[in-house]
C-alpha positions in Angstrom: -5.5 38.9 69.1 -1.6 39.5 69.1 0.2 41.7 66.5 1.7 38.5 65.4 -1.4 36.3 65.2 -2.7 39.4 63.0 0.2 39.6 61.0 -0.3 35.9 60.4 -2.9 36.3 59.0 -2.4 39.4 56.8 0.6 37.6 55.2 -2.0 34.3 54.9 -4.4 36.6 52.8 -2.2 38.1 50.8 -0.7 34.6 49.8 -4.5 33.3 49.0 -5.4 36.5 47.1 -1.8 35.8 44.8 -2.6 32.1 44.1 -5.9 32.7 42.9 -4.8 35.4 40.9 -1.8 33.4 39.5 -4.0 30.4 38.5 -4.5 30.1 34.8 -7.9 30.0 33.4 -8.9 27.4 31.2 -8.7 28.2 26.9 -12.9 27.4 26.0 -12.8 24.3 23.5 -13.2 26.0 20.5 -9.9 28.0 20.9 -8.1 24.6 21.6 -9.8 23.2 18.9 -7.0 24.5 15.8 -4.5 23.3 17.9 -6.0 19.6 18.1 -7.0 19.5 14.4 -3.1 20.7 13.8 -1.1 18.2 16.3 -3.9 15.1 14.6 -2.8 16.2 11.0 0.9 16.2 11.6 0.2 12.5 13.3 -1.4 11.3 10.1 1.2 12.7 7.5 3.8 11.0 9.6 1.9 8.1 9.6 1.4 8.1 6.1 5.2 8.8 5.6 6.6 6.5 7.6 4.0 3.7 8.6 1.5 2.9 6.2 -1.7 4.1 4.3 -5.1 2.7 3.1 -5.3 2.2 -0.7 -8.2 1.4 -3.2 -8.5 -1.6 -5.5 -9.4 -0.3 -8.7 -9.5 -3.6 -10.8 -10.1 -7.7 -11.0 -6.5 -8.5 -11.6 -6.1 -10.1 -8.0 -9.2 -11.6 -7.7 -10.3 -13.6 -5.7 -8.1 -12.3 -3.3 -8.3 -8.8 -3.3 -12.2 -7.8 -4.8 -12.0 -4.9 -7.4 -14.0 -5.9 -10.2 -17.0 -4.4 -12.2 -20.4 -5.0 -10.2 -18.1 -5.3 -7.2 -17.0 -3.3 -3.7 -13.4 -2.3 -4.7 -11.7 -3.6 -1.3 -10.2 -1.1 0.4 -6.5 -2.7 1.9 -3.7 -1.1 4.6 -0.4 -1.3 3.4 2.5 -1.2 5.4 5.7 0.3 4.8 8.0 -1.1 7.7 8.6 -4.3 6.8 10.8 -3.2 4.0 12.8 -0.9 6.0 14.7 -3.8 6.9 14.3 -6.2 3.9 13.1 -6.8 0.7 9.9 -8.0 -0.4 10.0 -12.0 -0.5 8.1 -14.5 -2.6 4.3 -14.6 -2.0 4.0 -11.4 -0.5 1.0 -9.2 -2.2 2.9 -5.4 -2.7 1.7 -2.2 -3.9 4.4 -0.3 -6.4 4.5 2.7 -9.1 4.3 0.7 -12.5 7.4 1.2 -14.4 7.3 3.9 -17.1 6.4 0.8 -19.6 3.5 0.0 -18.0 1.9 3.6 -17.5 0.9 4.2 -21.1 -2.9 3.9 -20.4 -2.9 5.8 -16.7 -4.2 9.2 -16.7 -4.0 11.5 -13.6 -6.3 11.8 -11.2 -6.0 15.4 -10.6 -8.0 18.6 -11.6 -7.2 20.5 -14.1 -7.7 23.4 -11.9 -4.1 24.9 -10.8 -6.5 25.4 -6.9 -8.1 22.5 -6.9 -5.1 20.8 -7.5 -3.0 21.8 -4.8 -6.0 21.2 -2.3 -6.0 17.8 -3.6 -2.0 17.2 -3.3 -2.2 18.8 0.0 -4.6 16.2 1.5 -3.2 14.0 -0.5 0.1 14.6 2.2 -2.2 13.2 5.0 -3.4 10.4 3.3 -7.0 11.6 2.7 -6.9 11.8 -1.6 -4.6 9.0 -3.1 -1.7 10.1 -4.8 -1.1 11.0 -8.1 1.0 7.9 -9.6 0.3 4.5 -11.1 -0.3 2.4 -7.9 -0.1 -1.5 -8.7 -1.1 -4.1 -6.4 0.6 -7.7 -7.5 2.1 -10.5 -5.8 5.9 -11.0 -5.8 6.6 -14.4 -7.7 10.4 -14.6 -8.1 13.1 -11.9 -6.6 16.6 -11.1 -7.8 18.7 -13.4 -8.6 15.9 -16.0 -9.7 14.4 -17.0 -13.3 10.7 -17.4 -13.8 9.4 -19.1 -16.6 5.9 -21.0 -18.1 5.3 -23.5 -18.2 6.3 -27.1 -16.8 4.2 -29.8 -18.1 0.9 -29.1 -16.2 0.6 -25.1 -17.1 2.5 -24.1 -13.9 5.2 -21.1 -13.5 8.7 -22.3 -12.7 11.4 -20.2 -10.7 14.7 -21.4 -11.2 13.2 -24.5 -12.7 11.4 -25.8 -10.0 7.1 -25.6 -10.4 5.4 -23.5 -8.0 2.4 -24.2 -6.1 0.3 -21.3 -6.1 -3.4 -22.2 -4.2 -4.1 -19.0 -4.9 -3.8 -18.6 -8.6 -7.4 -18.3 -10.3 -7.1 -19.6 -14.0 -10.4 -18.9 -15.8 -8.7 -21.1 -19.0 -7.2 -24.3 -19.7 -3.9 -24.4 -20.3 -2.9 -25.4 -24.0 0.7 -26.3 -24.6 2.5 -23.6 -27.2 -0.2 -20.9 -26.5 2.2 -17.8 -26.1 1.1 -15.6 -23.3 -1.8 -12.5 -23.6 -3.9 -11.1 -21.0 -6.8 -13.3 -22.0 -5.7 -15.9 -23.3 -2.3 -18.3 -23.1 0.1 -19.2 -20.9 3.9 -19.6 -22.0 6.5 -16.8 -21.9 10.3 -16.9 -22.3 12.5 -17.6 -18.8 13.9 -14.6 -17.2 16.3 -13.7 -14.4 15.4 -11.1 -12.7 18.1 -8.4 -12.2 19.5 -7.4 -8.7 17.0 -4.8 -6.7 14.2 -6.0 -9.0 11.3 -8.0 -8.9 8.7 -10.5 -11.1 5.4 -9.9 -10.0 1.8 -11.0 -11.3 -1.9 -10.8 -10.2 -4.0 -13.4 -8.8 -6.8 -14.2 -11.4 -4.0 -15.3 -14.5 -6.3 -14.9 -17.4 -7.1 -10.8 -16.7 -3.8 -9.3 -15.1 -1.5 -7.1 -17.4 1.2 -8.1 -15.2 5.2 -8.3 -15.5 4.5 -11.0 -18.7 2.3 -8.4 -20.3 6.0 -6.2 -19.9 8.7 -8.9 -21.1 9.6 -6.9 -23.8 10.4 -3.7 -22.6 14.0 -2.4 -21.4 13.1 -4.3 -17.4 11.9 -7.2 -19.0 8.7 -7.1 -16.8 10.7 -6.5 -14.1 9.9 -4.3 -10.8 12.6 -2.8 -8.8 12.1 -2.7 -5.4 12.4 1.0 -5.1 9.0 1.4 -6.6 7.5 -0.7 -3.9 5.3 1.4 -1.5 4.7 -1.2 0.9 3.3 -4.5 1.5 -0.4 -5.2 2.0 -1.7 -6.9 5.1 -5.2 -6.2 5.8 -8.5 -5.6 3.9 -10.2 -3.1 6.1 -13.4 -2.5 4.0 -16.3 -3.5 3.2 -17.4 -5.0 6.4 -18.3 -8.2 4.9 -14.6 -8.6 3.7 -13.0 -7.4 6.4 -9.6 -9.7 7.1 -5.8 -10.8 6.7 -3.8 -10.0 2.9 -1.8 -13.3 3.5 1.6 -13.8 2.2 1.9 -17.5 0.8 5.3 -18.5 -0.2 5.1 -20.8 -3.8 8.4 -21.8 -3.8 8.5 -23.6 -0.1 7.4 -26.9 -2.3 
């Protein structure tokens, strides 16, 4: 052999010897474990922010729509947030929103008195694991700003800007009786409203069990929402299995 075929393969050595030194060893799993639990919390929080979140249904207000009542499998829904990044909420659609001051008087929060336990339960609440601490509404948007809603024409029907509505998916449990003022459980008929600018009338599905924006006429919104308090619009029920499907918006005022 040469001097220069051995120096070859010297030089060829040391090159192997500093690549396999230079390679970096793997982390085991559990050390990269932290890191993956950290990068999939930040994705749900910004998720949460930004996109959208699951919510519970808590009550029968939008039944048969949306299942919450007692006996029941409160429907779990996904409401989404970017459709109103770039619009308002439109007739028909089914939203969830903070109730007005007005209409918190009976809500009581759903954290611990425990100063701890509290702030474990508002942190997870940040990634959408415990709901948040605020009067959450689910109703469906019947007139917007701009419009007046009214009861009744002729037939027990709600009117917006005069014009009847046809709602297929209204449940009335009661006749309608002409003159019979409205109540939860009971009559019809309230007094026409416009709804202000940035606002919005909103009532539940099943008409004769829904403390809705006629239950609120008489306070300082006049039952009235404003968009604001809107946390975003629901389009799908995502449990139980049996229910699994589409929130559909149906426009009543395309008649």
């Amino acid at each position: 052999m040469s001097v220069s075929e051995s120096g070859d393969e010297e030089s060829g050595k040391r090159r192997g010897s500093r690549r396999v030194k230079t390679k970096k060893k793997q982390r085991p799993f559990w050390q990269e474990l932290p890191i993956l639990i950290v990068i999939a919390a930040v994705i749900a929080a910004l998720m949460v922010t930004f996109i959208g979140r699951p919510y519970v249904i808590p009550s029968e207000s939008m039944e048969t729509t949306l299942h919450g009542c007692a006996g029941c499998t409160g429907d779990r829904i996904y409401v989404e947030k970017l459709s109103y990044y770039w619009g308002d909420p439109e007739p028909g659609d089914v939203v969830v929103f903070v109730g007005p001051p007005s209409w918190n008087t009976a809500y009581q929060s759903i954290r611990s008195d425990n100063a701890t336990k509290r702030g474990v339960q508002n942190f997870f609440s940040f990634f959408g694991l415990v709901p948040p601490d605020e009067n959450d509404l689910v109703k469906r948007v019947i007139a917007v700003g701009g419009q007046t809603v009214e009861c009744c024409d002729t037939e027990g029907r709600i009117k917006v800007d005069g014009k009847a509505l046809d709602e297929s998916y209204a449940r009335y449990t009661l006749p309608y009786v002409a003159g019979q003022p409205f109540s939860p459980r009971g009559g019809r008929e309230f007094k026409a409203v416009k709804v202000p600018e940035g606002h919005l009338w909103v009532m539940g599905d099943n008409r004769n069990n829904s403390a809705d924006s006629r239950a609120h006429i008489s306070d300082e919104l006049q039952g009235t929402v404003p968009v604001d308090n809107v946390r975003g619009k629901a389009v799908f029920k995502i449990w139980p299995p049996s229910r699994i499907g589409p929130v559909r918006s149906e426009q009543p005022q395309a008649n």
